[in-house]
C-alpha positions in Angstrom: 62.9 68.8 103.3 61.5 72.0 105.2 64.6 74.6 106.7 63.5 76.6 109.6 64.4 80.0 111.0 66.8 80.9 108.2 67.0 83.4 105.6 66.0 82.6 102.0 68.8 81.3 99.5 68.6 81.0 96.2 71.5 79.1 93.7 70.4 79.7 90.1 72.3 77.5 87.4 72.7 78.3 83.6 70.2 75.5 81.3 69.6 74.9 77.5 66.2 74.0 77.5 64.2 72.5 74.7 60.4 74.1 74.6 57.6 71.8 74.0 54.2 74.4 73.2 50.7 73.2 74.0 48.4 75.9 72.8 44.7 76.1 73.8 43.2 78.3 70.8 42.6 77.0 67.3 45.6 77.3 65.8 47.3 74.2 67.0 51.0 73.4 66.1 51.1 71.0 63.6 52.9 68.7 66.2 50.3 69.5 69.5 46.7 67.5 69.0 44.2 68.6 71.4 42.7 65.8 73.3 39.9 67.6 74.5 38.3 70.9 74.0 36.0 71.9 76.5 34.6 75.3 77.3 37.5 77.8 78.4 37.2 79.2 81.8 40.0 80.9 81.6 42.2 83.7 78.9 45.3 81.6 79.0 46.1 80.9 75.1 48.9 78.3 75.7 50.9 76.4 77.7 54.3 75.9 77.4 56.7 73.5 78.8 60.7 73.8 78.8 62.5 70.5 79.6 66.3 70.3 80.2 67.4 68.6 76.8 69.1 65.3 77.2 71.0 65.7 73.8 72.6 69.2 74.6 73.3 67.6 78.5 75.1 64.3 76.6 78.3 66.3 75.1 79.0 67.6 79.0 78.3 64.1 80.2 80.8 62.8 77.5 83.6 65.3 78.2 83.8 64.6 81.8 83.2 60.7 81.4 87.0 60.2 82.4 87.2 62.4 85.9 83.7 60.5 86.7 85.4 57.1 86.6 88.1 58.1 88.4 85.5 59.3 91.3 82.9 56.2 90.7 82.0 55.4 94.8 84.1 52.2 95.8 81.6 49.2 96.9 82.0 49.9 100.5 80.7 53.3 100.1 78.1 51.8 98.2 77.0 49.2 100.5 76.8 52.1 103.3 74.7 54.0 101.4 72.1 51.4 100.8 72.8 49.8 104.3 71.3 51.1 107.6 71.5 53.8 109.5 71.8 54.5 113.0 69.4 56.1 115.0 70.8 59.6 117.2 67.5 60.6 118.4 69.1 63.2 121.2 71.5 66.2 119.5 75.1 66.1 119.2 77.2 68.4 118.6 79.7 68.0 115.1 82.8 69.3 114.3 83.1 72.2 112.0 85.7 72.8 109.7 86.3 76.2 108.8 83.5 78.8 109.6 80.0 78.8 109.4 77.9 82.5 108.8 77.4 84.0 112.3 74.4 85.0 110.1 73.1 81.4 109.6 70.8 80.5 112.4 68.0 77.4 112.3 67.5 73.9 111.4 67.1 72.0 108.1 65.1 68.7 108.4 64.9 65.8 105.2 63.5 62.4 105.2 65.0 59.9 103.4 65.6 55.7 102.9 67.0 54.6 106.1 66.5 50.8 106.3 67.7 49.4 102.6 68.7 45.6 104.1 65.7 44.4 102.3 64.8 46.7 99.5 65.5 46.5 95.6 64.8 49.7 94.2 66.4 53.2 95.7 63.0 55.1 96.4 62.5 52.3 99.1 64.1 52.0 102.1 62.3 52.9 105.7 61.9 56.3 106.4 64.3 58.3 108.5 64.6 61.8 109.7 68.2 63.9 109.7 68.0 67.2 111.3 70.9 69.9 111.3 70.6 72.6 113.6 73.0 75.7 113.2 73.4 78.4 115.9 76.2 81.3 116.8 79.1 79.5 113.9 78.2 76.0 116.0 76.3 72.3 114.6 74.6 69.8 115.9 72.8 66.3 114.2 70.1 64.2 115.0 68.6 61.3 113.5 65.4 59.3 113.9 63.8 56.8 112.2 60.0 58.0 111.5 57.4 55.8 113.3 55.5 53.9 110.7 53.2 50.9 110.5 55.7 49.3 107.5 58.6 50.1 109.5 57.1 48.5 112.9 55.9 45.4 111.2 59.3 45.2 109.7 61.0 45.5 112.7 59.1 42.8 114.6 59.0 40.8 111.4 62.4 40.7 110.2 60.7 40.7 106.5 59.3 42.8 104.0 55.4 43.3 105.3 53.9 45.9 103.2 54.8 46.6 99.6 57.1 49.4 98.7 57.5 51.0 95.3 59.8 49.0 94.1 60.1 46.1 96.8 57.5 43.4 97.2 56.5 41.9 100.2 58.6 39.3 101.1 56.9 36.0 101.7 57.3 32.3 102.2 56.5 29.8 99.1 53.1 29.1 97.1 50.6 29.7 100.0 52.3 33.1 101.1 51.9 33.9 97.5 48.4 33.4 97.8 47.8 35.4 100.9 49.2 38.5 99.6 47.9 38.5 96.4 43.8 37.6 98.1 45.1 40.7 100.3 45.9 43.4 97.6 42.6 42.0 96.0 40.6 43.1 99.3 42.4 46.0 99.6 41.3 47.2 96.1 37.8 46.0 96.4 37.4 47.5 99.9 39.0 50.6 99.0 41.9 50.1 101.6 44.7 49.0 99.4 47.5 47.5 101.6 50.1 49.8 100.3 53.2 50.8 102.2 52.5 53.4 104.5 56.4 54.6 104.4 56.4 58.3 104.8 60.3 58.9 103.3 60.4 61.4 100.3 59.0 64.5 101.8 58.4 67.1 104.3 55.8 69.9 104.2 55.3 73.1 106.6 51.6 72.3 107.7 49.8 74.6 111.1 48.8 72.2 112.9 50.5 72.4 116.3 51.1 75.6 116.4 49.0 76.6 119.3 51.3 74.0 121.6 54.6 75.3 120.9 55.5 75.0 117.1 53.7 74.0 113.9 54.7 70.5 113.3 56.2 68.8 109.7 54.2 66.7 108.1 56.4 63.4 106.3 54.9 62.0 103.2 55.0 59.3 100.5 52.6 58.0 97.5 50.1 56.4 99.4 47.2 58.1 101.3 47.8 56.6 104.8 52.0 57.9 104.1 51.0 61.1 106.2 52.6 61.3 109.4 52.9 64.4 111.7 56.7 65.4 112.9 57.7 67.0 115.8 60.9 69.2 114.1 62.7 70.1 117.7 63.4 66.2 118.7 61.9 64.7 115.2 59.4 62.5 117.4 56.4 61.2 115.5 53.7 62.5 116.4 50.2 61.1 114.7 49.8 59.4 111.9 47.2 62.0 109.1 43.6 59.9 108.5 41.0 61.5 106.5 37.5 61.6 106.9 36.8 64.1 104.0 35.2 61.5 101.9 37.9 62.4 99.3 38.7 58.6 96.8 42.1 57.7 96.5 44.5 55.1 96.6 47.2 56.7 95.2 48.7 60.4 95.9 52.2 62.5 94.8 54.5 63.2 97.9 54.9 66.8 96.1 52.4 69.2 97.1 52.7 72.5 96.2 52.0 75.2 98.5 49.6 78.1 97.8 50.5 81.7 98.6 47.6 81.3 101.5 49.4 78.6 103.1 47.4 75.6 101.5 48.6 72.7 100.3 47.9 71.9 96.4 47.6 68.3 95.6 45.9 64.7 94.0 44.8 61.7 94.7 44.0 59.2 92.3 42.0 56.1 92.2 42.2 52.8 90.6 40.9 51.3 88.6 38.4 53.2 86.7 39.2 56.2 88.3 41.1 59.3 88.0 43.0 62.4 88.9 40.7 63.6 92.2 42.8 67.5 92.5 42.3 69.0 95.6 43.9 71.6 98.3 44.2 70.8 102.0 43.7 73.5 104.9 47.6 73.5 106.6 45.6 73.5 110.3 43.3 71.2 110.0 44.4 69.5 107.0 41.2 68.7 105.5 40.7 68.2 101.5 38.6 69.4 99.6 38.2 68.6 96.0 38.9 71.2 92.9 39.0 68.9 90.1 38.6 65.3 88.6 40.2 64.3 85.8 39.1 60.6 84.1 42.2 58.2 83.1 42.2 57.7 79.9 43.1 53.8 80.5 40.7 53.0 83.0 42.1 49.5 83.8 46.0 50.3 83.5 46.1 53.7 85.2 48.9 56.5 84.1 51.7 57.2 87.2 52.6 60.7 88.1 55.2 61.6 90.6 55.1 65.3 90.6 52.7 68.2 88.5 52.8 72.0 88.1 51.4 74.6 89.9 50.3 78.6 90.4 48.0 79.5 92.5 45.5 79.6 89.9 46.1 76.2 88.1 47.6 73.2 88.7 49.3 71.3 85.5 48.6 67.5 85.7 51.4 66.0 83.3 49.9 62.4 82.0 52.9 60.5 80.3 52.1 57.5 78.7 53.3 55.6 81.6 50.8 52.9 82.9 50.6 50.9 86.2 49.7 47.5 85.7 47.7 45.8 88.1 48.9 42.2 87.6 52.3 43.6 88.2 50.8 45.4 91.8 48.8 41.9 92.4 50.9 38.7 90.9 54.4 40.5 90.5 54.2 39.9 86.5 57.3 41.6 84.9 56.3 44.8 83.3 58.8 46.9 81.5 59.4 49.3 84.1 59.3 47.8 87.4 54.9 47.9 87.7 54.6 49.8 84.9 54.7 49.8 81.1 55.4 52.4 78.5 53.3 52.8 75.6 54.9 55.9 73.7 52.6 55.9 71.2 49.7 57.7 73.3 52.1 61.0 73.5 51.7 62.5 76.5 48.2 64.8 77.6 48.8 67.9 79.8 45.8 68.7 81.9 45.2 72.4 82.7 43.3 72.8 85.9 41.5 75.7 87.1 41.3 76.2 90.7 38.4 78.3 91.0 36.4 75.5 92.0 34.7 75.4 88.4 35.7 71.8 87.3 36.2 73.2 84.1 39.8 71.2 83.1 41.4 71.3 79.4 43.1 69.0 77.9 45.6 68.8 75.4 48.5 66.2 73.8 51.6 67.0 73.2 54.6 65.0 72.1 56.1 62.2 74.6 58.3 62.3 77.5 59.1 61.2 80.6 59.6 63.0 83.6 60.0 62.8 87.5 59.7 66.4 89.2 58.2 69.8 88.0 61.2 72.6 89.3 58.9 76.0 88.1 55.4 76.4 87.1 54.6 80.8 85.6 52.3 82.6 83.9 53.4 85.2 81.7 53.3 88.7 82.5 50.1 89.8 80.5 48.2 86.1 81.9 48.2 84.6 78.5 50.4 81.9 78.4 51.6 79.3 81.4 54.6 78.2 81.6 56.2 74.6 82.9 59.7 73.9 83.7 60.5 70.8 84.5 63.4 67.7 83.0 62.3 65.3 80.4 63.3 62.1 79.7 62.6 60.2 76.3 61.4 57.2 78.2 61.5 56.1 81.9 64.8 53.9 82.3 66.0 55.9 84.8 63.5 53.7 87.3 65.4 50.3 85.9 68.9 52.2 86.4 67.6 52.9 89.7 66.9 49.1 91.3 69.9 48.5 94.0 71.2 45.4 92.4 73.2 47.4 89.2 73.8 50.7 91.8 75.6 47.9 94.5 77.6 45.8 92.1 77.7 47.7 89.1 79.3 46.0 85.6 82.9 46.5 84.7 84.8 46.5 81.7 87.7 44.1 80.5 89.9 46.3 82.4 87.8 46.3 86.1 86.6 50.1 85.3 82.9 51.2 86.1 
């Protein structure tokens, strides 16, 4: 999502969180192990990370259990959600109901599933950009589906061509089996995985462009090649991102965080018998360099992270026991959460990360959870402690609860309620 020409907001909403500690000096908590205790290049003495608590969040859940029912989304507006949407590439103008700020001026931009005739999970779906530009109290949409190798190949196609997170490629009996599983084994072997190349979850503000009339937005996903350059004013694409920094990867997070300089802050990770590569990306000519590598500690079943912390002095790689298996990826075995399994018994490790350039990472483990997206990441005022806010889970359902079949025909009780 990236929101041009318009001044900051900020909404701020009341939590109870529950504080997990992971301290760096000698004086562990009894619950906190460290994992590994290299030499400190830094004076931070601990780490501390406050999760929204599921337990105090269940009683508000509970009380308003009845007024949720009685709003529950019919099936038609279920099956529009998850359906397709129309194209709009040129602006029109929409009603307004009441008054907009004479104030607000400029145009927000988000990427999101588009395409879901195919898909089985809701983090699928092809790619498509919405764009909402306000001017003088007036509105106008657009919307464009983002110009993608998946997406073409499933136009012409009229199937599934390349994985998605949750969606496999569709094909035709024994023999297509065997095709695309000999392909994933290429890709992995050649270091070209044939991963989706789906750019839907996220925008980010990069330079590039802005020499010839405007920087340009650049759409991303969880897979290298998932970088695709965006033209904001008419939400054209542009270019698709290659590297040839020599950085590994097959993997990467569709959350970068952005530096105060203007750099993007971010991983890859490769697989198997690989790791965490950190790295920061100029925004102009959006090479990376790597900061940091950080081993998996299951070289052959590789952790999944969708999101980490960061200041611009560290970056917080949070590795919950939460491991990709690759006969899942290859031969579509069942796992217990969609590719993945959990194994809660490994607690989770937080990784503290300098970005100086030194290498020097520490890591710790701390009890386990489960979590998608980082919302804050603070040092304290005197530099010795660094804090993570973020929402935990106590394991990761929430990707079963997420697959379309239960959100388009959900179960009922004896008396047809949701």
């Amino acid at each position: 999502m990236a929101w041009q020409g318009a001044p900051a907001l900020n909404a701020n909403r009341s939590l109870q969180p529950a504080s997990i500690s992971c301290s760096s000096n000698s004086r562990l908590p009894r619950s906190l192990k460290p994992s590994s205790q290299r030499s400190a290049a830094t004076q931070l003495s601990s780490v501390t990370m406050a999760a929204v608590s599921g337990t105090a969040a269940a009683a508000t859940a509970e009380a308003s259990a009845d007024k949720a029912a009685c709003n529950a989304p019919t099936e038609a507006a279920r099956k529009a959600l998850f359906g397709v949407a129309e194209e709009q590439p040129a602006e029109v103008e929409a009603a307004v109901r009441g008054r907009l700020p004479g104030w607000l001026s400029g145009s927000l931009v988000v990427n999101g599933g588009g395409d879901y005739s195919h898909m089985s999970h809701m983090f699928d779906g092809y790619g498509v950009l919405a764009k909402v530009r306000l001017q003088g109290g007036k509105a106008w949409g657009a919307q464009r589906y983002l110009d993608s190798k998946a997406y073409r190949e499933y136009t012409r196609e009229g199937r599934v061509v390349l994985r998605e997170f949750g969606t496999r490629a569709e094909v035709s009996g024994p023999l297509g089996e065997l095709k695309e599983v000999l392909r994933q084994l290429a890709g992995l072997m050649t270091k070209n995985p044939s991963f989706t190349d789906n750019a839907s979850v996220s925008l980010q503000p990069v330079r590039r462009g802005a020499a010839a009339g405007g920087p340009l937005l650049m759409a991303m996903s969880e897979t290298p090649p998932a970088s695709y350059l965006i033209n904001p004013s008419d939400l054209s694409t542009t270019e698709q991102v290659t590297y040839d920094d020599g950085l590994p990867g097959d993997l990467t997070t569709a959350h970068p965080s952005i530096l105060a300089d203007g750099s993007l802050l971010n991983f890859t990770r490769s697989l198997p018998f690989g790791g965490f590569h950190v790295y920061k990306q100029d925004p102009t000519t959006l090479r990376r360099t790597q900061l940091a590598f950080v081993p998996d500690r299951r070289p052959l079943s590789p952790a999944w992270l969708h999101d980490f912390g960061a200041t611009d002095k560290y970056a917080v790689l949070l590795e919950h026991p939460l491991y990709m298996s690759l006969a899942s990826l290859l031969l579509g075995r069942p796992a217990s959460h969609l590719f993945m399994n959990w194994q809660p018994q490994d607690e989770t490790r937080v990784h503290l990360v300098p970005l100086d350039g030194s290498g020097v990472v520490r890591s710790f483990t701390c009890p386990t959870f489960f979590y998608f997206h980082v919302s804050n990441t603070f040092e304290s005022a005197d530099g010795s402690s660094l804090h993570v806010d973020l929402a935990a889970y106590d394991d990761p359902q929430i990707l079963n609860d997420l697959l379309l079949q239960p959100l388009l025909r959900p179960a009922r009780d004896a008396d047809g309620a949701l």
